[in-house]
C-alpha positions in Angstrom: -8.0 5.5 -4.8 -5.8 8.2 -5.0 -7.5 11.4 -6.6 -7.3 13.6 -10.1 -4.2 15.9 -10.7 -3.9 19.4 -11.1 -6.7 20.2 -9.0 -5.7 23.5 -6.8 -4.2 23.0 -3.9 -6.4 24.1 -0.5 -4.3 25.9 2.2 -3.5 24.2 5.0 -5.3 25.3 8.2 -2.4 27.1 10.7 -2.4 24.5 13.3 -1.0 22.4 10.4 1.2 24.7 9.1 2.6 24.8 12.8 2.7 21.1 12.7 4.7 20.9 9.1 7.1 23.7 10.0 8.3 21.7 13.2 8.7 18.4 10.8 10.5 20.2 8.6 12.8 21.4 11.6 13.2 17.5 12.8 14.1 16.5 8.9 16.3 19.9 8.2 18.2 18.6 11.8 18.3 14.9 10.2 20.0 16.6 7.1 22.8 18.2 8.9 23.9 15.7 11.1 24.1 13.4 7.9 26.5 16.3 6.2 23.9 17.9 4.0 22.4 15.4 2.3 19.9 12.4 2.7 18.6 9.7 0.9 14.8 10.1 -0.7 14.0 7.4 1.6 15.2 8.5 4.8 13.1 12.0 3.7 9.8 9.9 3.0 10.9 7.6 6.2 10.4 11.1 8.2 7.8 12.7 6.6 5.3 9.7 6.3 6.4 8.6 10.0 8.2 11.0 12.2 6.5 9.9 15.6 3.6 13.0 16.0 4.2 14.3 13.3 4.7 12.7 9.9 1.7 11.7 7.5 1.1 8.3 9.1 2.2 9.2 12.9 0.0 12.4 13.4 -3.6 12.9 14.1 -5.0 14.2 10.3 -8.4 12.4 9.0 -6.2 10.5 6.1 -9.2 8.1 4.8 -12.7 8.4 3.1 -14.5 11.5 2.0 -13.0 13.9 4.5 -9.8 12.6 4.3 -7.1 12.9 1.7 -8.0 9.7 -0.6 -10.4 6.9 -0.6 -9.6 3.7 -0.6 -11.2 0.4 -2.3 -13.0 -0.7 1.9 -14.5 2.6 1.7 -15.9 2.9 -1.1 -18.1 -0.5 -0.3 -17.7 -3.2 2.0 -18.0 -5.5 -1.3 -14.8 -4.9 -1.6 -14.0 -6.5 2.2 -16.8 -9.5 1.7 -15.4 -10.5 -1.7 -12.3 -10.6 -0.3 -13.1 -12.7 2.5 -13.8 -15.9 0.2 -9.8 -15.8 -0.9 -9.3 -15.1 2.9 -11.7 -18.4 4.0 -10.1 -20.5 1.4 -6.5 -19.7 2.5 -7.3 -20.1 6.3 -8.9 -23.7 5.5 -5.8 -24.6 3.9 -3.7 -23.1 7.2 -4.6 -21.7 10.3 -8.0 -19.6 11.3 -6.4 -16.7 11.6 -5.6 -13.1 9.9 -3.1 -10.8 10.3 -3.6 -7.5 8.0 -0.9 -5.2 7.5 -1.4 -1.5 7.5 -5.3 -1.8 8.1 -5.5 2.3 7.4 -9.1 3.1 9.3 -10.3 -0.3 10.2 -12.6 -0.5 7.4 -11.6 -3.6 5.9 -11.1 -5.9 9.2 -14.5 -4.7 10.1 -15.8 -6.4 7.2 -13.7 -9.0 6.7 -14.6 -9.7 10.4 -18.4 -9.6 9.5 -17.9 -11.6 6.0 -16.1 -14.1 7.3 -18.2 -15.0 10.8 -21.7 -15.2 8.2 -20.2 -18.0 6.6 -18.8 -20.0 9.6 -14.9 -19.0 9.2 -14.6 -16.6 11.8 -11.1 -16.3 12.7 -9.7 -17.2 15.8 -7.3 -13.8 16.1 -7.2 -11.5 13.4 -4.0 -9.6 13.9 -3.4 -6.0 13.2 0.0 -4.8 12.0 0.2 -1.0 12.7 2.9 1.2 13.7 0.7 4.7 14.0 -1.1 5.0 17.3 -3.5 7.2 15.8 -4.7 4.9 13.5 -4.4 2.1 16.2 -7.0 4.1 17.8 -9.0 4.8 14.6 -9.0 0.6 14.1 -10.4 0.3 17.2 -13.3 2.9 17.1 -14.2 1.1 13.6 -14.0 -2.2 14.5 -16.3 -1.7 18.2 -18.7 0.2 16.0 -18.9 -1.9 13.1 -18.2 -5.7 13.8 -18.8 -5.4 18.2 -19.3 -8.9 18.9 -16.2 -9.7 17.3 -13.9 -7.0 18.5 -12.5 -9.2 21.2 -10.8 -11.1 18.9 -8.6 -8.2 17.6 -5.2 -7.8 18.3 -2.4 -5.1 17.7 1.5 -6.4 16.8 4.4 -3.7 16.9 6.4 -6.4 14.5 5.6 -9.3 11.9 5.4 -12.0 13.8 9.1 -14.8 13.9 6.0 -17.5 13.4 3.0 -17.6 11.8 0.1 -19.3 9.9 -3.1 -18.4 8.1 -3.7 -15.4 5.7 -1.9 -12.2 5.7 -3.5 -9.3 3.4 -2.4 -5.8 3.4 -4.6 -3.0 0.5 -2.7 0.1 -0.1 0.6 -0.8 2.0 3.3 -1.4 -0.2 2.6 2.0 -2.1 3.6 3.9 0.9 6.6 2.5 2.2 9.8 4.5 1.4 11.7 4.7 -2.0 15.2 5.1 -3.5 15.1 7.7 -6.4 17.3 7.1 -9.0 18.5 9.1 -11.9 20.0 7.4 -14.9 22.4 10.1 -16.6 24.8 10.1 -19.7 27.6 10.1 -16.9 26.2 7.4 -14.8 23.8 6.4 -12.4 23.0 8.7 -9.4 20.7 8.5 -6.6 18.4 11.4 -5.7 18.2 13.0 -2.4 17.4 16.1 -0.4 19.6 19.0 0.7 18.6 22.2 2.1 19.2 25.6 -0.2 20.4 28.9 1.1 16.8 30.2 1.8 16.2 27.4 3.5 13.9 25.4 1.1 14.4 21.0 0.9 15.7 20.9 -2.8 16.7 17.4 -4.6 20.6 17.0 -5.2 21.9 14.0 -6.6 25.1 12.3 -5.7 26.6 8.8 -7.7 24.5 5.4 -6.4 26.4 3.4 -4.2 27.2 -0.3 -4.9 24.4 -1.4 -4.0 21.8 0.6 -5.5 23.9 -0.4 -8.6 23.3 -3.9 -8.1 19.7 -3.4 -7.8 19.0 -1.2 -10.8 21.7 -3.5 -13.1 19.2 -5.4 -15.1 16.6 -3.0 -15.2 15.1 -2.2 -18.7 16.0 1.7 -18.7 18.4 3.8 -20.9 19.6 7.4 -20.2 18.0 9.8 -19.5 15.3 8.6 -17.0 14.3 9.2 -13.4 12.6 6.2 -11.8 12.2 4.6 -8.0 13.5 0.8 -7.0 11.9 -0.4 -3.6 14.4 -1.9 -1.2 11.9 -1.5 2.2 9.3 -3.3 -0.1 11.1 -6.2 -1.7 12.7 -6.7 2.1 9.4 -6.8 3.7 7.7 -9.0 1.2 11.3 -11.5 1.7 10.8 -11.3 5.6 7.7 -13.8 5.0 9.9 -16.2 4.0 11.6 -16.5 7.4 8.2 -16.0 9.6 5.6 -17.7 7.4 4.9 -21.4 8.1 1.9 -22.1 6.7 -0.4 -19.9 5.0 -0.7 -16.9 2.1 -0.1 -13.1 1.8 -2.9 -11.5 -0.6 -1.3 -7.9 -1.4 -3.4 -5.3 -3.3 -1.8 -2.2 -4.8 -1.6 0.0 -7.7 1.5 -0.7 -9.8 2.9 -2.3 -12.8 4.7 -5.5 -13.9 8.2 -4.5 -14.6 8.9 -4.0 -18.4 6.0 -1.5 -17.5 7.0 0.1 -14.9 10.2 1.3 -16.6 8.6 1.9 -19.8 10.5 4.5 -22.0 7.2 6.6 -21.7 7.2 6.7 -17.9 10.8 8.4 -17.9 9.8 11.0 -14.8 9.1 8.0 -12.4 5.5 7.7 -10.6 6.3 9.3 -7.2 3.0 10.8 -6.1 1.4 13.1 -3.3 -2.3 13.7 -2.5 -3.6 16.1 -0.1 -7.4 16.5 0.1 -8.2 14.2 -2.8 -5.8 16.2 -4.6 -3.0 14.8 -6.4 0.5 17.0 -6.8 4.0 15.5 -7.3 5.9 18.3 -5.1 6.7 16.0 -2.1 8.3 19.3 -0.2 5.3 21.0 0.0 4.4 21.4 3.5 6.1 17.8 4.4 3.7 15.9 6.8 0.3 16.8 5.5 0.6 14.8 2.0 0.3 11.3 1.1 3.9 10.4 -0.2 3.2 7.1 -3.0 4.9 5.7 -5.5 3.2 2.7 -8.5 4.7 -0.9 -7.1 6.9 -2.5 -9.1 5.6 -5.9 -9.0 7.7 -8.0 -10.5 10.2 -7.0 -7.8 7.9 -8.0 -5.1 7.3 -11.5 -6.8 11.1 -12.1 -7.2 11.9 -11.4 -3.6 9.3 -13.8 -2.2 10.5 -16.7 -4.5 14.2 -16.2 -3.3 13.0 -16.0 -0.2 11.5 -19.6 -0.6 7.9 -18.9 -1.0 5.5 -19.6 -4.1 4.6 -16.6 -6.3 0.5 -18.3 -6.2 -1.1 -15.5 -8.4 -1.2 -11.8 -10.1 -4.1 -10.5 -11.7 -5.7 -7.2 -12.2 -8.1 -5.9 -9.5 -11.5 -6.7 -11.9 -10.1 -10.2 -12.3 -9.6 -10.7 -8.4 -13.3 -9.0 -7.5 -14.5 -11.3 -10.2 -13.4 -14.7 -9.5 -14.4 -13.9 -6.1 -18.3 -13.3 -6.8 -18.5 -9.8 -6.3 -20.8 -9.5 -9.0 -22.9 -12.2 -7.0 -22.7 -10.0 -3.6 -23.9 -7.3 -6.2 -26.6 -8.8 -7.4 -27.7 -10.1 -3.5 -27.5 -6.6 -2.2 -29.3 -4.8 -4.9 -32.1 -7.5 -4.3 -32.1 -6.5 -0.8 -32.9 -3.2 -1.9 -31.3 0.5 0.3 -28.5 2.4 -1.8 -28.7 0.2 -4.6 -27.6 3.0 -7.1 -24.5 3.8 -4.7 -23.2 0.2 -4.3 -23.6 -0.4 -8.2 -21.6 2.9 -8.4 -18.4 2.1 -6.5 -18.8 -1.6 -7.4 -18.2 0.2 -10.9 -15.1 2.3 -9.5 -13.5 -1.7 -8.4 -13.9 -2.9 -11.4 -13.7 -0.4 -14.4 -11.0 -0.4 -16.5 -10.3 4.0 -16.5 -11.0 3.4 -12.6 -9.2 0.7 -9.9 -9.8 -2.3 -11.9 -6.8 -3.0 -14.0 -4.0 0.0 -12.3 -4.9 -2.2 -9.2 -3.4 -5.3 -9.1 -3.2 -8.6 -6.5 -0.6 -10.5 -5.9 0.1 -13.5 -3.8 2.5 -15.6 -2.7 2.9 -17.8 0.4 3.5 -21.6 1.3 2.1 -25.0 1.9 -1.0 -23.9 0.0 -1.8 -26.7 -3.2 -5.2 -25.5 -4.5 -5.3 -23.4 -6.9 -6.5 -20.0 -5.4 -10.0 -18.5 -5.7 -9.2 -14.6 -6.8 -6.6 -16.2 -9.5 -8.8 -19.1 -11.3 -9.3 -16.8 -14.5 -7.2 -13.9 -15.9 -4.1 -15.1 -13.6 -1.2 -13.0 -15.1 1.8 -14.1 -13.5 3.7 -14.5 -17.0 3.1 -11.4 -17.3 5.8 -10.5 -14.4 
């Protein structure tokens, strides 16, 4: 859950200052040797990832309270044991087995972990994709504490897998992975990227969008003027399941917008994003490496690359729907019957599922194949004519 905007900024300790100003060095360098001028992508590629240093790949407390935003696993793991149902029903229909994508502090396997072994579907492996040792580490630290007795069961991938079967589920991922910025202009379509000024400063510059990018942005519903991102990296990795998934289902939970929304006249600045300290700014040069880079996901996008890809689009509904179908409100009712912090757990069961909160900006989507039943988070308020 990403936080409120214009909230004042805090200042950066020095040791991160240090640590932005030698990113910034590495991206500046990147800039040059590409003749002055990168792609938006390639600049949230570094900041977000730059080994040691970017966002993801360097050692700042990202997650929960302390962190820069909070995410659905840490607000209440309700969130991971209504979750696992979807996950048990997929894995009876495949393979025991889980791989998540992008499992941020290790929150959610930790409970999925738990869910899932109290009602006799513990998963053989459950798989962690993660590129950031630091958060490899984090995983660990979570999962030992939280779910011990299953920990030996965890294992860390460098890539997707060229085979696989069971249930893939990634929260938060697809936001963060690197954008194209276009901007549609009376003289054309250009693509926005970053140069470097005269004092030194990473500026935007635009330069005309290459065939490709043209291709992409042909049939989308936007008139001149209008700033907006498209999501190559996303649409690619959500096609790459079509090559590597044999059996199985991908649940994906985000915040973002079917596509006649996404692009709505109103939303003519784009939804490019960056939160520092629960803090929410949309200056994604200040100090590069300490904010969260986002952007909305444009869903429909995501649901017409897995079909071409040759999977089945299973289901897309709003957050509250999803939570819903899969008996949160039961695991509510069960845990303030058990008594302890009822009050808390009703109050970020409330921040799932409210509409002015996570329930309907978040959505799920899934897609996969060989699965026939209808799936569990989708039986009621399924909106996939809505894409």
């Amino acid at each position: 859950m990403r936080g409120p905007m214009d909230k004042p900024l805090p200042t950066p300790s020095a040791d991160a200052q240090a640590a932005s100003r030698e990113l910034c060095a590495r991206i500046a360098a990147a800039i040059a040797a590409a003749g002055g001028w990168i792609s938006f992508a390639r600049y949230q590629e570094l900041a977000l990832y730059a080994p040691g240093l970017g966002y993801y790949a360097g050692g700042s407390h990202k997650f929960g309270a302390e962190g820069d935003f909070v995410t659905a696993p840490e607000l209440t793991p309700l969130f991971g044991f209504a979750l696992a149902r979807q996950v048990a029903q997929v894995m009876a229909a495949s393979a025991p087995v889980v791989l998540e994508a992008g499992a941020g502090s290790g929150r959610l396997a930790a409970d999925l972990l738990r869910a899932l072994d109290a009602n006799s579907m513990t998963p053989e492996r459950y798989l962690i994709l993660e590129l950031s040792g630091e958060l490899r580490a984090r995983q660990r630290a979570t999962i030992e504490r939280e779910a011990p007795a299953l920990a030996h069961r965890v294992a860390w991938l460098d890539t997707m897998p060229s085979a696989f079967s069971g249930c893939i589920v990634a929260n938060e991922l697809l936001d963060a992975m690197p954008v194209q910025v276009l901007a549609w202009r009376d003289d054309g379509l250009m693509e926005r990227g970053v140069g470097v000024d005269a004092q030194g400063h990473f500026v935007w510059t635009e330069r005309p969008a290459d065939d490709r990018l043209r291709q992409l942005a042909a049939d989308l519903p936007v008139a001149a003027p209008y700033v907006g991102e498209i999501a190559p990296a996303a649409r690619a990795w959500a096609a790459e399941w079509g090559r590597s998934l044999v059996k199985g289902a991908a649940i994906l939970v985000d915040y973002g917008l079917p596509r006649h929304e996404y692009y709505h006249a109103q939303r003519s600045g784009g939804t490019l994003r960056c939160h520092y300290r629960h803090r929410a700014h949309d200056n994604p040069f200040w100090w590069p490496g300490l904010s969260d880079i986002t952007t909305h996901v444009e869903f429909t996008a995501i649901a017409e690359a897995a079909h071409a890809a040759g999977l089945d689009v299973l289901g897309y509904t709003t957050q509250a729907s999803f939570l819903m179908n899969c008996g949160i409100g039961e695991l509510l009712a069960a845990r303030q019957a058990e008594g302890g912090a009822a009050a808390k757990t009703l109050g970020a069961v409330q921040v799932l599922l409210a509409p002015g909160e996570m329930g309907e900006l978040f959505k799920v989507i899934a897609f996969g194949r060989g699965i026939d039943a209808p799936l569990l988070g989708f039986a009621r308020g399924d909106r996939l004519h809505a894409l």
